[in-house]
N, C-alpha and C positions, 0 to 999 in steps of 0.2 A: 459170494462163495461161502460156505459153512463150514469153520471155524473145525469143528472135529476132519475135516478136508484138506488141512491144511500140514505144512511143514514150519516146522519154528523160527524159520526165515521168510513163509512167506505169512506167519500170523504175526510175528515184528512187522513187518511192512504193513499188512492189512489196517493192523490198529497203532499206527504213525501216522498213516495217509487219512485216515479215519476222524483222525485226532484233528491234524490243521484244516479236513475239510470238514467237520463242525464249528469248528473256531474263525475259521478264516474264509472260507467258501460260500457256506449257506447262509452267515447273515449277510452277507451284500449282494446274492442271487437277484433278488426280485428288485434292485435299485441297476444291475448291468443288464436285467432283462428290458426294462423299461427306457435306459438311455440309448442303448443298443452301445454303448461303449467297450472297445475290447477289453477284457480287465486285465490290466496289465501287472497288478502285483499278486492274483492269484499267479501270473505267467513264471513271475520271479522268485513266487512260495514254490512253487512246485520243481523250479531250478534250485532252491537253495536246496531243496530234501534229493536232489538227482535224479528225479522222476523224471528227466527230460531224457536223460541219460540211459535209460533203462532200456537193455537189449544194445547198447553200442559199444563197442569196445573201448578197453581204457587206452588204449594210444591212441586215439582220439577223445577224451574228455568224458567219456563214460562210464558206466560200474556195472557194465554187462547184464546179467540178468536173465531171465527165462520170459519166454511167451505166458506161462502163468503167473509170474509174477504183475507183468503189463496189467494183465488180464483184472488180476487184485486189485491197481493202482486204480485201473478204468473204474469199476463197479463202486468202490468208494469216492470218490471224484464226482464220476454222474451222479450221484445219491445227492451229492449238494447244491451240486450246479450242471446242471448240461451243458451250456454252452462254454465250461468251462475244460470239461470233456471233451464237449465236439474240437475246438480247438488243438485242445491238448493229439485228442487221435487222429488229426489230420497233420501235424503236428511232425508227431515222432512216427506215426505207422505208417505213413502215406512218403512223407518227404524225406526225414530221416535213414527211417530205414531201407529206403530207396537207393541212397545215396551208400548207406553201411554193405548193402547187399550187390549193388554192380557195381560201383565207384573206384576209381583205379587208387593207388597209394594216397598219389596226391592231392586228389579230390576230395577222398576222405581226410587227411591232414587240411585240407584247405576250409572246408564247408562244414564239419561236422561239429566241432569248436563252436561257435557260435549260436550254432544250435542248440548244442547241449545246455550252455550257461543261460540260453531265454536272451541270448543278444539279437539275434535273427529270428525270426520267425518262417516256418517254413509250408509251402503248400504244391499241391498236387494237380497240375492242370491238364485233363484228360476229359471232361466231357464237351461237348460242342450242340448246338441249336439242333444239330440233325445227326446225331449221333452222339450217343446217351447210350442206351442200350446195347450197342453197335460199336464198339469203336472202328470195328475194320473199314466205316464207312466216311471214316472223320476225311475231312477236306483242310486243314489246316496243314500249311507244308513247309520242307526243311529241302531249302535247294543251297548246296554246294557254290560257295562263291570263297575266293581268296584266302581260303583257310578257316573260314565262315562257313555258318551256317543260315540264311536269310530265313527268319518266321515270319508265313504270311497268313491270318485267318485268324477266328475269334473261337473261347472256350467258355463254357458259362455253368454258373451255379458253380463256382471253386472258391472251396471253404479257405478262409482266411486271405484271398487272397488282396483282399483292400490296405491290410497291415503286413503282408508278405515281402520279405527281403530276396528270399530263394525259392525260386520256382522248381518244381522238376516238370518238364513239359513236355509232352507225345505230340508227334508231329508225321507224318507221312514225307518217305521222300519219293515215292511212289506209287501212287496209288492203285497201277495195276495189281499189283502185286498183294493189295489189301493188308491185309496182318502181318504180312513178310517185309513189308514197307516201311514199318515204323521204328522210328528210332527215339530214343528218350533223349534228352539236353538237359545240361542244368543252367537258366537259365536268372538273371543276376538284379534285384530294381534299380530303374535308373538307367537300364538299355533306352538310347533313343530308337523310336518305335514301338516302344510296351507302353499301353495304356489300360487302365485299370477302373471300372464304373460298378460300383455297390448298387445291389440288385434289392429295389424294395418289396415290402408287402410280406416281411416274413413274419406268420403265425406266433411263433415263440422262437424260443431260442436265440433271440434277436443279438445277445454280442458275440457269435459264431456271424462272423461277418461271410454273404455270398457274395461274387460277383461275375460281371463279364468281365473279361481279359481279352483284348484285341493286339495283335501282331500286327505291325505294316513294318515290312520291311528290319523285321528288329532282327540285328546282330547276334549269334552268339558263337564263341572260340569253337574251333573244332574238337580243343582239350578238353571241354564242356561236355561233351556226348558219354552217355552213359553205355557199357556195354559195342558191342558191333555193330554197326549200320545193321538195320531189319529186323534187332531181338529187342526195339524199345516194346511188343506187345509181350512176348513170353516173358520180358522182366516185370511190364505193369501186372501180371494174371499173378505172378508169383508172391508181388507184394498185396494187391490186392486179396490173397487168400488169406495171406496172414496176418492182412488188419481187420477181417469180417469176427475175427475172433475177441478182438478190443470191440467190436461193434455192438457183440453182442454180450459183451461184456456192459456196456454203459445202458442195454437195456435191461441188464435184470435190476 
């Protein structure tokens, strides 16, 4: 973004963020592209400066922030490292602010903390083998058991989710109903029944880890559910609108 563009807040930020991702970012780029290793102390440079924080409230462990401000952090970031971005944006715009935006008191006192500080890592599992494009067509489902929620079916190509502690997960609890059907969960690692298989053959980008994510039978609280039974699709459209703009932020 160009610099006469900017407000004195967000050209502080631009050239801070600028600053540790010449220093700290770009010279180990092409040594995490090549091990596919997640990098784990860019994860914690960019917690120490509260880039993780950005856009979440401070009663939860944030410093708030604007959608252009994101937007800044992205395009300096990607400029050094992609996969350090991609990370990053699936990160805070997918998961995070998933959770900032439907999440009830406690959820957000519960889940967003650790997120913010780069202790958790967070990811977004919504697309599946036959529904990608489609989600109203997803087969993955969320039946009602003892206070439970039971996940059964597989999600694939979900960014981070190899190193992922907090899932937020779309699931259908009915499928007639298509888009009316789905509900979001926040989902925890370490559920028995979540299994988690890193997806080869990726081009570049290689320490933005993909994978598939399989369900049999995995548990989750009913306190877990994001939103009202049937609004998990209007809350995914609502955050996915507003992470296309970090998206496109890490491509210029």
């Amino acid at each position: 973004m160009s610099s006469e563009l900017l407000s004195e807040d967000e050209l502080l930020l631009k050239n801070t963020v600028r600053e540790f991702a010449d220093n700290e970012l770009a010279p180990h780029a092409a040594h995490y592209d090549e091990t596919g290793e997640l990098p784990w102390d860019n994860i914690r440079g960019l917690a120490d400066l509260g880039l993780l924080g950005l856009g979440i409230d401070e009663e939860y462990g944030g410093g708030g922030g604007t959608v252009r401000q994101i937007a800044v952090a992205v395009e300096e970031i990607a400029r050094a490292c992609a996969a350090t971005s991609t990370i990053y944006i699936a990160h805070l715009s997918l998961c995070a602010q998933f959770i900032q935006m439907f999440g009830t008191e406690g959820q957000k006192r519960h889940f967003l903390p650790p997120l913010v500080r780069g202790e958790k890592i967070g990811a977004f599992a919504l697309t599946e083998p036959e529904a990608g494009s489609d989600p109203a067509s997803m087969t993955t489902t969320a039946t009602r058991t003892n206070g439970s929620y039971q996940l059964n079916g597989t999600k694939t190509f979900i960014t981070n989710a190899v190193e992922a502690s907090t899932f937020v997960v779309l699931a259908t609890m009915d499928r007639t109903l298509r888009t009316r059907g789905i509900s979001a969960l926040i989902l925890e690692k370490g559920e028995p029944g979540l299994s988690v298989s890193r997806l080869p053959g990726q081009m570049g980008i290689r320490a933005s880890s993909t994978a598939e994510v399989v369900f049999d039978n995995c548990l989750v609280p009913e306190e877990n559910r994001l939103g009202e039974e049937g609004s998990g699709f209007r809350e995914a459209m609502d955050v996915l609108n507003a992470s296309r703009i970090g998206i496109a932020a890490q491509c210029v």
